[in-house]
TORKENU-145941 format. One record per atom (N, C-alpha, C): residue in one letter; y, z, x. Coordinates in steps of 0.02 Angstrom, whole numbers, padded with zeros to 5 digits, always signed. Atoms other than C-alpha are relative to their C-alpha. Layout:
<rs>
aYZX
...
</rs>
This chain:
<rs>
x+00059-00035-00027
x+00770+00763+00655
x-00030+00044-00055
x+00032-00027+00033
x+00629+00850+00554
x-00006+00088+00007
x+00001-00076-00029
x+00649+01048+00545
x-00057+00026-00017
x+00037-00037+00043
x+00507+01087+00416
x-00080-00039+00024
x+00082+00036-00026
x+00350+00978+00504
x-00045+00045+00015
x+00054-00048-00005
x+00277+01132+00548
x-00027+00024-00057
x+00018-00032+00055
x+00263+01191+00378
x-00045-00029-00055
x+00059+00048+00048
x+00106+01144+00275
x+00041-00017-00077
x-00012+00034+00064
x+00129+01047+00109
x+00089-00002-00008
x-00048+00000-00021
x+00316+01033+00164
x+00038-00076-00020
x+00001+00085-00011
x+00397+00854+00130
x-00019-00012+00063
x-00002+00031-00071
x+00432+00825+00315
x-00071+00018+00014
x+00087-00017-00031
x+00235+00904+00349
x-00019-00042-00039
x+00040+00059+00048
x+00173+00774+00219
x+00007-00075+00049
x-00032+00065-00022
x+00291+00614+00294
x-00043+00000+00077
x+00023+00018-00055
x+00216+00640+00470
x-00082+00013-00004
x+00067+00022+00002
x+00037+00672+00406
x-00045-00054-00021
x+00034+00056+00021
x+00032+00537+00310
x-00009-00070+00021
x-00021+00050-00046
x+00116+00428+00412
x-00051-00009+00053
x+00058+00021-00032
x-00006+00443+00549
x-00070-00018-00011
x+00039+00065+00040
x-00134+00392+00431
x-00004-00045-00013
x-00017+00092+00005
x-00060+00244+00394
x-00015-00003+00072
x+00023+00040-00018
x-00040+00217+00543
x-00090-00012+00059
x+00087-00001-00004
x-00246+00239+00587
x-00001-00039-00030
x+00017+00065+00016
x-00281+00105+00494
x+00036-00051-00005
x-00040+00062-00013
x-00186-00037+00542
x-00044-00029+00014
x+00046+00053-00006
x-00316-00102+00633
x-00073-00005-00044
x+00055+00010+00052
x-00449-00088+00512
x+00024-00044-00051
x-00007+00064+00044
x-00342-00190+00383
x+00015-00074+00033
x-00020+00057-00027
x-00301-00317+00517
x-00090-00041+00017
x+00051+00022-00016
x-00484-00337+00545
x-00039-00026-00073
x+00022+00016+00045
x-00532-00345+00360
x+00051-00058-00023
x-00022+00056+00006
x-00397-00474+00336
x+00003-00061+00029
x+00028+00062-00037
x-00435-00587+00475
x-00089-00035-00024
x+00053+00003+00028
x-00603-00575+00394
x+00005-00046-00085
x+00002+00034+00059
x-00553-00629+00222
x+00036-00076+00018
x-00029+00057-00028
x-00446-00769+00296
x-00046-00045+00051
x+00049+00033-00049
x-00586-00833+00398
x-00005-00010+00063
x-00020-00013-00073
x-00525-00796+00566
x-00061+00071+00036
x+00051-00049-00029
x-00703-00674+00591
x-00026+00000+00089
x+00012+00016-00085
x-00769-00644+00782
x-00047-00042+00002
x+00023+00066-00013
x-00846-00801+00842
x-00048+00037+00036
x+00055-00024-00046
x-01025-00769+00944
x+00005-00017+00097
x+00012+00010-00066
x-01031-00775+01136
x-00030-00054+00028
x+00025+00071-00062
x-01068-00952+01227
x-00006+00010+00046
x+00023+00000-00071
x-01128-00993+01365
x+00078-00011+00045
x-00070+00002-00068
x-00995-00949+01524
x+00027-00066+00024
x-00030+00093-00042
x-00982-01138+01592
x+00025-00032-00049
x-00001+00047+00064
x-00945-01200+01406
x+00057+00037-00016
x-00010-00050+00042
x-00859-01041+01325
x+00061-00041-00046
x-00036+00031+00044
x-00695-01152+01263
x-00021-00045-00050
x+00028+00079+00018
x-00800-01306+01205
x-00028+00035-00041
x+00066-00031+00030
x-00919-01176+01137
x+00043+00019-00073
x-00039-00026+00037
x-00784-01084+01038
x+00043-00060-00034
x-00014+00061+00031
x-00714-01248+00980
x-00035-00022-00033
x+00057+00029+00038
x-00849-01299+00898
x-00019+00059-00026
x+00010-00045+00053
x-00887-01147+00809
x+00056+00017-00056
x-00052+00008+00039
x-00729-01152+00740
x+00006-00038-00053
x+00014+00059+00043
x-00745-01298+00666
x-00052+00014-00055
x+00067-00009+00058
x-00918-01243+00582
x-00001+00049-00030
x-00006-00044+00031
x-00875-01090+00539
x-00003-00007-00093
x-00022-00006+00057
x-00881-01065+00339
x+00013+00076-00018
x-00023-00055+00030
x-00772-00944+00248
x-00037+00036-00061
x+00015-00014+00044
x-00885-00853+00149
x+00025+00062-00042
x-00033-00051+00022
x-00775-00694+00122
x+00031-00003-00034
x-00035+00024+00042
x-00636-00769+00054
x-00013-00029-00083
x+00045+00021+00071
x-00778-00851-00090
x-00011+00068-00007
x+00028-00047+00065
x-00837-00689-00144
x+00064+00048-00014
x-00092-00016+00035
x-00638-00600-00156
x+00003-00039-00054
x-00021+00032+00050
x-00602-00736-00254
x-00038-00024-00062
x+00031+00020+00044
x-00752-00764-00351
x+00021+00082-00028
x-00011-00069+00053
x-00724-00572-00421
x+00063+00003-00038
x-00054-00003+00023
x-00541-00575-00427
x+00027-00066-00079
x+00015+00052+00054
x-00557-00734-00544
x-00043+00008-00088
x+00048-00010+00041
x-00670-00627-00671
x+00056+00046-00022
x-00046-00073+00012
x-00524-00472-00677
x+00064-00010-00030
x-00057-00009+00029
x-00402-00468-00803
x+00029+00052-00040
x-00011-00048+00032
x-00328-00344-00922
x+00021-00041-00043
x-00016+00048+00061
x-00328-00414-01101
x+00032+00056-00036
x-00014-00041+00050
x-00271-00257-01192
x+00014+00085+00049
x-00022-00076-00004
x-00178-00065-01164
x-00013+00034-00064
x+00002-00056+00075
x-00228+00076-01273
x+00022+00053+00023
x-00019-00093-00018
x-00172+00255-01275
x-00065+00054+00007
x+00064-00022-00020
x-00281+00399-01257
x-00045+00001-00047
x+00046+00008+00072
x-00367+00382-01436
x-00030-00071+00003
x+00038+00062+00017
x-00413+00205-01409
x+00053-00045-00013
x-00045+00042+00053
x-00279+00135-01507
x+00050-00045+00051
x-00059+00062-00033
x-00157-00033-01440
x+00048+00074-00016
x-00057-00041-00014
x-00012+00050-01366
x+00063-00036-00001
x-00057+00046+00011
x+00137-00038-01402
x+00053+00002+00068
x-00082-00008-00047
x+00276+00021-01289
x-00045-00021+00081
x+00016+00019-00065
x+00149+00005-01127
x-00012-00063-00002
x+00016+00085-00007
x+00106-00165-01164
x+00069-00026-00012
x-00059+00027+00008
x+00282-00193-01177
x+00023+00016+00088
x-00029-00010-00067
x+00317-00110-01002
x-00058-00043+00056
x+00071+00066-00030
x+00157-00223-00936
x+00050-00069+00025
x-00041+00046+00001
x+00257-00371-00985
x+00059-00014+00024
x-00061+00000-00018
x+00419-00329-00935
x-00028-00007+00090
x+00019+00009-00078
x+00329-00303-00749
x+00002-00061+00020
x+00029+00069-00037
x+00268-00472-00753
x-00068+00012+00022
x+00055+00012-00034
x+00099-00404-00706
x-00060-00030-00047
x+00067+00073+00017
x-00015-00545-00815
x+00020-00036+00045
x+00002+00045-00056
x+00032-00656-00649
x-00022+00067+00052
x+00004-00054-00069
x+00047-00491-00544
x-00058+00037+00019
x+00056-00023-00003
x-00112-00398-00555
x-00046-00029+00033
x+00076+00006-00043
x-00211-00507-00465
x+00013-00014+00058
x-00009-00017-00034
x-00108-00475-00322
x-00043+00059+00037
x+00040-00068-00001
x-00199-00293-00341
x-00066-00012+00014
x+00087+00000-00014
x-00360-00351-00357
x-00029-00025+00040
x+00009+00033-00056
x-00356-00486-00214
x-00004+00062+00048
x+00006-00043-00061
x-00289-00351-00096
x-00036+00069-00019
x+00042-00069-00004
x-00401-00207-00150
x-00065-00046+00021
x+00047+00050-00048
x-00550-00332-00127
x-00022-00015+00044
x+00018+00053-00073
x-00520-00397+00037
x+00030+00066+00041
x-00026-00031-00029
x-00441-00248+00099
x-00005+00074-00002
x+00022-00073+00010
x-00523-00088+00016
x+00051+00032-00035
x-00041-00038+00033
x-00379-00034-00060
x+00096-00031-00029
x-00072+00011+00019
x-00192-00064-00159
x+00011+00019-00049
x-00021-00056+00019
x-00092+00012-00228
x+00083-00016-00076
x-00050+00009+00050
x+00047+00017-00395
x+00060+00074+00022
x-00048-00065+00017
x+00214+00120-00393
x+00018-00010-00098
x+00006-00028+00043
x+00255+00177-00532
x+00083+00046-00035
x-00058-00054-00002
x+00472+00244-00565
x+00050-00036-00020
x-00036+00006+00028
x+00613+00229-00661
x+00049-00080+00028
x-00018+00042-00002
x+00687+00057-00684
x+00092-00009+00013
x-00061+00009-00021
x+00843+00027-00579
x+00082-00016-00054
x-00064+00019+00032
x+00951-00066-00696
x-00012+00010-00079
x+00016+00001+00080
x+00866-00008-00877
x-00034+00071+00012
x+00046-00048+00032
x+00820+00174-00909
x-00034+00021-00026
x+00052-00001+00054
x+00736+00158-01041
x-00084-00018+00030
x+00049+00015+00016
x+00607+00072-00986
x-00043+00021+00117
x+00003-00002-00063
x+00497+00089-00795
x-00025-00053+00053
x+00008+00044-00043
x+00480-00014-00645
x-00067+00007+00032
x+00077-00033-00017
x+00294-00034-00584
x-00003-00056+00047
x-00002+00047-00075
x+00292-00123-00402
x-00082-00016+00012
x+00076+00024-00014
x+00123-00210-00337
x+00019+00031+00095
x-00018-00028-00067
x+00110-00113-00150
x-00078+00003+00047
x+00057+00017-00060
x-00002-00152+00015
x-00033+00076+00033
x+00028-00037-00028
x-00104-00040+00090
x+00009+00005+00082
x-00029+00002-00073
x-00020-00078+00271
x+00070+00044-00017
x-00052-00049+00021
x+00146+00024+00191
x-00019+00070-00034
x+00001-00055+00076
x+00083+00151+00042
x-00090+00012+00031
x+00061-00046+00004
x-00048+00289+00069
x-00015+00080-00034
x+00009-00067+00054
x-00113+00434-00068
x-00036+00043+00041
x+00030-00095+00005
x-00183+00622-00027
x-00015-00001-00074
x+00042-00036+00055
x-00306+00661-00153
x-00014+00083+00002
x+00039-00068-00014
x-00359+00856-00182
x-00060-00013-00013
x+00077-00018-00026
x-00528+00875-00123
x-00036+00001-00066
x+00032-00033+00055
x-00581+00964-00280
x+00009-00039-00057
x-00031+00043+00094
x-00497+00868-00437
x+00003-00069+00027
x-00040+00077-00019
x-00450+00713-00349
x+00057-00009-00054
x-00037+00010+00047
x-00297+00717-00437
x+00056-00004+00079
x-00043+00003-00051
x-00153+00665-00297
x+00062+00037-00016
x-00058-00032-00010
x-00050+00765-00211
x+00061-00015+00049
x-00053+00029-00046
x+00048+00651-00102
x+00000-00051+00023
x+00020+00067-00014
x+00100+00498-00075
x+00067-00028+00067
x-00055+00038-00051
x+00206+00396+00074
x-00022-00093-00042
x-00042+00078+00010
x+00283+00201+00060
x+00035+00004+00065
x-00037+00018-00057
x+00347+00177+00247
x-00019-00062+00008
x-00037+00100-00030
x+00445-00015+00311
x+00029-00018+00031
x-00031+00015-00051
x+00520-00083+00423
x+00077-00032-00043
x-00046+00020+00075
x+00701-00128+00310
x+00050-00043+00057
x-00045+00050-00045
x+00747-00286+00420
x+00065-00021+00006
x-00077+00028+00021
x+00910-00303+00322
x+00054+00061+00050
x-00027-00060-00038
x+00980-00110+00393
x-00026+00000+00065
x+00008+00016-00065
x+00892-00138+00554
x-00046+00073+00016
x+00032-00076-00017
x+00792+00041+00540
x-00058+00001-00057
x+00055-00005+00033
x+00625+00099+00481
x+00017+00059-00088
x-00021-00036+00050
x+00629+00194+00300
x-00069-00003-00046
x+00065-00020+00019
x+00503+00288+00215
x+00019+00055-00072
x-00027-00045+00073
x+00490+00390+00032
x-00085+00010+00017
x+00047-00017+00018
x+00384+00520+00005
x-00013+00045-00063
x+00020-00038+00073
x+00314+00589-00159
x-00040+00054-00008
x+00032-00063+00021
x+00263+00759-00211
x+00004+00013-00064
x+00020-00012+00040
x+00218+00817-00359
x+00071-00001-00058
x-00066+00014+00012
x+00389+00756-00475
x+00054+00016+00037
x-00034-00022-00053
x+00479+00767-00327
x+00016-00080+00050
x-00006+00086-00055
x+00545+00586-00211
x+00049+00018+00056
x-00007-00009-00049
x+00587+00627-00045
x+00020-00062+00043
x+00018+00063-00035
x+00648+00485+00058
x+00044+00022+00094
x+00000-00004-00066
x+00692+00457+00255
x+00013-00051+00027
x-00001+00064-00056
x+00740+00331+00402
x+00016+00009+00028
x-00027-00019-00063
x+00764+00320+00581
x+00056-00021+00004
x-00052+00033-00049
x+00887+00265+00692
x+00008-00071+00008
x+00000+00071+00010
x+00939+00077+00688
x-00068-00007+00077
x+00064+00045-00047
x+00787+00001+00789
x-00035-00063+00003
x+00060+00068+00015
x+00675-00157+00816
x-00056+00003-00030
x+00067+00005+00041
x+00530-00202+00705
x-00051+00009+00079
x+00076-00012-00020
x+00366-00153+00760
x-00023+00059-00014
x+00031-00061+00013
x+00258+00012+00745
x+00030+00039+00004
x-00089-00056+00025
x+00354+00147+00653
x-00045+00046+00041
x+00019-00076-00017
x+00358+00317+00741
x-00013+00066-00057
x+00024-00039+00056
x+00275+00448+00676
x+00001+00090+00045
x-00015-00054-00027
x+00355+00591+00790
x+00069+00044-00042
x-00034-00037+00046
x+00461+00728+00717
x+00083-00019+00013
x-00046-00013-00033
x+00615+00693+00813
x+00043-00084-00029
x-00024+00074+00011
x+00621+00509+00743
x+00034-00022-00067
x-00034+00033+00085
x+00668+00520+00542
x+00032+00071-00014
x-00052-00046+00039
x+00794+00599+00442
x-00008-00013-00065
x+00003+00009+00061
x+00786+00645+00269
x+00088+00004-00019
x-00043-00005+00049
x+00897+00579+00162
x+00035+00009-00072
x+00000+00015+00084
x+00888+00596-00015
x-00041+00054-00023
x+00073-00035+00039
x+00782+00731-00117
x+00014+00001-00072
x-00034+00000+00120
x+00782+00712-00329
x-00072+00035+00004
x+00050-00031+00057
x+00674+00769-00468
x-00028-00052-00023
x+00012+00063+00049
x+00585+00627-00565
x-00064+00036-00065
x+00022-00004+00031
x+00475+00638-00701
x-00108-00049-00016
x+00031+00082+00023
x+00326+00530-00661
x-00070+00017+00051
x+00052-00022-00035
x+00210+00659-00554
x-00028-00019+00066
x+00005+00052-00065
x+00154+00556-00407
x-00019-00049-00019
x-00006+00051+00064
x+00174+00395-00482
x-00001-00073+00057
x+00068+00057-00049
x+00074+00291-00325
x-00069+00014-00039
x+00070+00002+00046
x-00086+00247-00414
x-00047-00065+00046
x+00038+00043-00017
x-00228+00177-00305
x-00049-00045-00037
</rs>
């Protein structure tokens, strides 16, 4: 259970504000993705017809959403990293590569595209210190807090459903700070976003600022 939800800029006051953000738009990405997928609302037929009607629009329907996603995402690549002078950066185009994101990136650009928004993590590489791990992340899990004034973020959530443990689990990020959380073993479907439902488990230090990047 959450003790500190009352308390502004709080982890636990972050995890349940942000969380119910997420989940506010669920159905807005379910509507912009039925949209890019070509599944858009069909027009109203006539009452004595309405199946026959809707059958046949189906059929004629063309996907034109899906053509202009993909005609952009098809133009977007990243040929080159520099530092802040301009100059090729060696070691990031080395941590680029190591990602894999010349295939991965246009994961990003599809789902920002068709979906308004996605998202990169950004944190220390599990089995290699040296170098960091940079995840490709949906905009149905991962949502940033900007400040108003700078737009410079001040908080980020990653909540999932973790089918393998059987319970929902969520990390939240503050300013070099990783916070994480999960309920009670439960069934998939719409995580709760009441105080009484997650437990923190974990709090570190990291080095990497809030290191979700929309």
């Amino acid at each position: 259970m959450l003790t500190e939800h009352d308390t502004p800029d709080s982890p636990d006051w972050w995890l349940l504000r942000l969380g119910r953000r997420l989940r506010a738009r669920q159905g807005k990405l379910r509507v912009w993705r039925d949209y890019y997928r070509g599944h858009h609302p069909l027009p109203q037929g006539p009452k004595k017809a309405t199946e026959a009607y809707r059958d046949f629009q189906k059929k004629a329907r063309t996907n034109f959403m899906q053509l202009v996603v993909d005609a952009s995402v098809d133009r977007l690549r990243v040929t080159g990293i520099t530092d802040s002078q301009g100059r090729p950066d060696a070691d990031a185009n080395a941590w680029w590569q190591q990602n894999r994101l010349d295939a991965r990136q246009i994961l990003v650009y599809r789902t920002a595209l068709a979906l308004s928004e996605a998202y990169v993590i950004v944190g220390p590489h599990p089995a290699d210190a040296r170098r960091p791990l940079i995840t490709v992340e949906h905009p149905s899990e991962v949502i940033v807090e900007h400040d108003p004034a700078t737009r410079e973020r001040r908080a980020a959530l990653k909540a999932w459903y973790d089918d393998v443990a059987g319970r929902a689990r969520a990390n939240v990020w503050l300013p070099g700070r990783l916070i994480k959380y999960e309920t009670e073993r439960r069934g998939p479907g719409p995580l709760p976003w009441g105080p009484g439902a997650w437990t923190r488990t974990d709090d570190s230090t990291h080095q990497f600022g809030v290191p979700v990047v929309p």
